[in-house]
N, C-alpha and C positions, 0 to 999 in steps of 0.2 A: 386123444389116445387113451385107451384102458388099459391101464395097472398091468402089469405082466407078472408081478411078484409079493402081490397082497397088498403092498402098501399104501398108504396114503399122504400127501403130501400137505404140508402146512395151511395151503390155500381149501385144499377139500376138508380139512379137520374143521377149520372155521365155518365152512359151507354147512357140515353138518350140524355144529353147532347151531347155527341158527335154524338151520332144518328142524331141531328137536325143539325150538321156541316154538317155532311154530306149527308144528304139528303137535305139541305138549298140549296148547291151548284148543286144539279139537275136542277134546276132550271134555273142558269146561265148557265150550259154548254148545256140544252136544245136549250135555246134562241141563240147560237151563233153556234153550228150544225144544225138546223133548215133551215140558212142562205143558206145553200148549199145542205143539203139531206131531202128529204120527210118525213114524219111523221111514218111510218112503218120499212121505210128503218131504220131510227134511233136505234126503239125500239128493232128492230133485234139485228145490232152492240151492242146496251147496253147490251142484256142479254146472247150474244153468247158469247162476249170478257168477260164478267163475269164469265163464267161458265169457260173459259178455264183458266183463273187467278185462280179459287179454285181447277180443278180437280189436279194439283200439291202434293197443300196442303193435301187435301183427301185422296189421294196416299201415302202420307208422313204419316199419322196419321193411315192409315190403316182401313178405314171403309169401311165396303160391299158396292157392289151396291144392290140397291130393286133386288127381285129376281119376273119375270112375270109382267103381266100387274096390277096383283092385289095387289102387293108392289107398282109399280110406279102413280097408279091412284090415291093417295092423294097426290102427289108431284103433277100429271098434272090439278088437281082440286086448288092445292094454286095457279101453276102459271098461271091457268087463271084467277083467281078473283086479285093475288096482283102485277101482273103483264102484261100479255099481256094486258086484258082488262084496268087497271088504266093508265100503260104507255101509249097506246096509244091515250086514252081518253084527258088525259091532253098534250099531243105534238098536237094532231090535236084542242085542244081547245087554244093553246100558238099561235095558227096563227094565232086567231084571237082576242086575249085579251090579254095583256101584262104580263108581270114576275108576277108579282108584286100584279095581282090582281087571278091569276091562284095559287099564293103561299095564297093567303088570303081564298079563295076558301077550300083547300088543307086542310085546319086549319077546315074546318066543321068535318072531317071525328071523331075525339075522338066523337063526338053529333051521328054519324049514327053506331059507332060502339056500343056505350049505348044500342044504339036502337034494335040494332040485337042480341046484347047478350040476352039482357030483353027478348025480344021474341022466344028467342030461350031456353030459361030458363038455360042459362049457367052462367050469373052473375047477381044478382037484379038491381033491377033499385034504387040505391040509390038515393034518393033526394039530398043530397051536391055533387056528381058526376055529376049529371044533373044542378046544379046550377052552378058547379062549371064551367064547360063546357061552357054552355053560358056566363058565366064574362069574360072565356079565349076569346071566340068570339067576345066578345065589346072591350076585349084588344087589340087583335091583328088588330082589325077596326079602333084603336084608332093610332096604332102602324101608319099603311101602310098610313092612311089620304088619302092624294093626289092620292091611288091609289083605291078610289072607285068611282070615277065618271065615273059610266055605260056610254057609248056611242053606239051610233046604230049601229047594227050588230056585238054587241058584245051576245045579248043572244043565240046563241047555243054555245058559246064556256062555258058560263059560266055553261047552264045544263050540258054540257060535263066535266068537271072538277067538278061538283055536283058528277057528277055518278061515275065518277070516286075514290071520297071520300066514297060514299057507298059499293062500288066494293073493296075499302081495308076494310070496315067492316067485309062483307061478307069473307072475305079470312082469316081475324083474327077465325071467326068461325072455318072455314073449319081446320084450323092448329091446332087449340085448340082440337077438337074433332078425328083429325086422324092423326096429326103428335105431339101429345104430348111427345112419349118417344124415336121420333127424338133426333138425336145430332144435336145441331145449325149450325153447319158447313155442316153435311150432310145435310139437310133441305134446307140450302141458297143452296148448288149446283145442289141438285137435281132437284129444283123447275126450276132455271135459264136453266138448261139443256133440261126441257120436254119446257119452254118458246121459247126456242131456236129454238124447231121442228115447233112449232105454230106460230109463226114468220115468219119462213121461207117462208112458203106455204103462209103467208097473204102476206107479201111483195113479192114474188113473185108471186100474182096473180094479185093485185094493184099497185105495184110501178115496178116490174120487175129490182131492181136496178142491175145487171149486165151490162145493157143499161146505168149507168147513169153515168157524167163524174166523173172521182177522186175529191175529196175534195181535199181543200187546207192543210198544215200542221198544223194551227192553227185550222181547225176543226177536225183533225184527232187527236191532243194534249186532245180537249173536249171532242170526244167517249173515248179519254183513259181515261181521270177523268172518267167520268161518269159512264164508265164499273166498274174501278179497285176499285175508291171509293167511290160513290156515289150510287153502285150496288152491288160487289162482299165483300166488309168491312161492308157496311150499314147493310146489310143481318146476315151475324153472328151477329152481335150486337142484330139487330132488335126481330132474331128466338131467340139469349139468354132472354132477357128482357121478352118476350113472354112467355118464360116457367118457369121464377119466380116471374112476377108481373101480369101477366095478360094480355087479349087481350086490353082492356078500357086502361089501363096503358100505355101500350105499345104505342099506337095512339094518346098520350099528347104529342107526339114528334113535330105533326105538330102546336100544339102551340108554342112551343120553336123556328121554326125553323126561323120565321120573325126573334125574337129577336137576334138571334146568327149570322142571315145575314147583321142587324145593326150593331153588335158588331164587326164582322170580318171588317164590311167597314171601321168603325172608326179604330181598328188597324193595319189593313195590308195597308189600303188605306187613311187613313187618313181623310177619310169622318167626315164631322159636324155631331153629334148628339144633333137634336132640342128635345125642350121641351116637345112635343108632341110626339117624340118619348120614351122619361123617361117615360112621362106618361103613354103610354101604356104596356111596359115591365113593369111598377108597377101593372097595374092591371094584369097582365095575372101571374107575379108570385102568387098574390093574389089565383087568380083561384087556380093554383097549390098546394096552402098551402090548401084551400077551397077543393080541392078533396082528398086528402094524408087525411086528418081529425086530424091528431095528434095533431094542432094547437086548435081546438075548443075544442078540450075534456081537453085542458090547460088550457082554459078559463072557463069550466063547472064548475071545482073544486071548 
């Protein structure tokens, strides 16, 4: 059942917690496959080796396939909006703008998903949703610091990871309206599997990587995160959360995900945690309590 009143309930705040692990770390293992394979070529390996990770599990669990083209056209309608088109939007925009500020970028999408709900008359335009939103955005600007200083020839990468946060708006629609009573599981594989076909045929018309030389093993190590968990896990999580709290909900993940890419540095890495970085994981929780609303109607009483 989906959220009737914004909120989110303790079991989806953890879901998304982990959501923003794991999609935080997309973003490393982008930047360090990149090194060695082209931008298409990439998005292909992520969403093929995805799809062959879940059909297993699918198998195991016993769900159909769609039957005909008119079962699988809103699986090939999610993975173009939350997939081909976003993945390869933000890989050909990390070429030319750093992690860092492509993850900052990323953080606009819960702001475009409001927007298309609103207009699509699927969820109101709540005014503390929309506020809340934008406090997440000065958070996570506050968060990253060192990594907003635009440099030339960095704006196409940045409309490109723009669009790319709209393009997961848009695909929150399309799921909410025609894969609502989807299983999450079926949803994540089917979507990666029709991804997989549209992949193919774009990197093989652009990149042709059969021509290209093998990767190293430490980039082959990154398509396997990237597929198994930052694609093929990210997915069930993402499609559950989706069909009990909401599209707007669900897309607070890319606020969370700076925070938890801080948080992993300091304890897996032993990274310093500046004060500028406190400061902006305070405001962007703020945000979070600010859209949830249970906070302010504490204070109404």
């Amino acid at each position: 059942m989906t959220s009737t009143d914004g909120r989110i309930d303790a079991r989806d705040w953890s879901l998304l917690a982990a959501l923003s692990v794991l999609w935080g770390g997309s973003f490393f293992f982008n930047g360090v496959v990149l090194r060695e394979l082209p931008p298409f070529t990439l998005v292909l390996l992520r969403v093929a080796l995805a799809a062959i990770v879940l059909l297993p599990v699918l198998r195991a669990y016993g769900l159909p396939f769609p039957k005909g083209w008119a079962g699988w056209r809103p699986f090939f309608l999610v993975a173009l909006f939350n997939n081909v088109l976003p993945f390869s939007l933000i890989v050909i925009g990390q070429t030319t703008i750093p992690s860092g500020l492509a993850s900052i970028l990323n953080a606009t999408t819960p702001l475009f998903t409001v927007m298309v709900m609103a207009a699509a008359g699927e969820e109101k335009l709540i005014l503390r949703r929309v506020a809340g939103v934008i406090v997440g955005l000065i958070g996570v600007m506050i968060l990253r610091g060192g990594a907003l200083g635009f440099e030339s020839g960095q704006g196409p990468g940045i409309l490109l990871c723009l669009a790319a946060a709209l393009s997961y708006g848009i695909s929150a629609l399309v799921a909410r309206r025609s894969l609502a009573d989807s299983p999450p599981l079926a949803t994540a594989t089917f979507q990666l599997m029709a991804s997989s076909l549209m992949m193919a045929f774009v990197a093989a018309v652009f990149e042709r990587p059969w021509q290209l030389p093998l990767p190293g093993v430490v980039t082959w190590l990154a398509v396997l995160g990237l597929a198994a968990l930052s694609t093929a896990l990210a997915y069930i999580v993402f499609f559950q959360v989706l069909r009990r709290s909401g599209a707007t909900n669900v897309m607070l993940v890319t606020l969370l995900v700076p925070v938890t890419a801080i948080l992993l540095g300091a304890l897996v890495l032993g990274e310093h945690i500046a004060p500028r970085e406190i400061a902006g994981a305070l405001v962007i929780g703020s945000a979070l309590l600010l859209i949830d609303g249970r906070v302010l109607k504490l204070f109404a009483r």
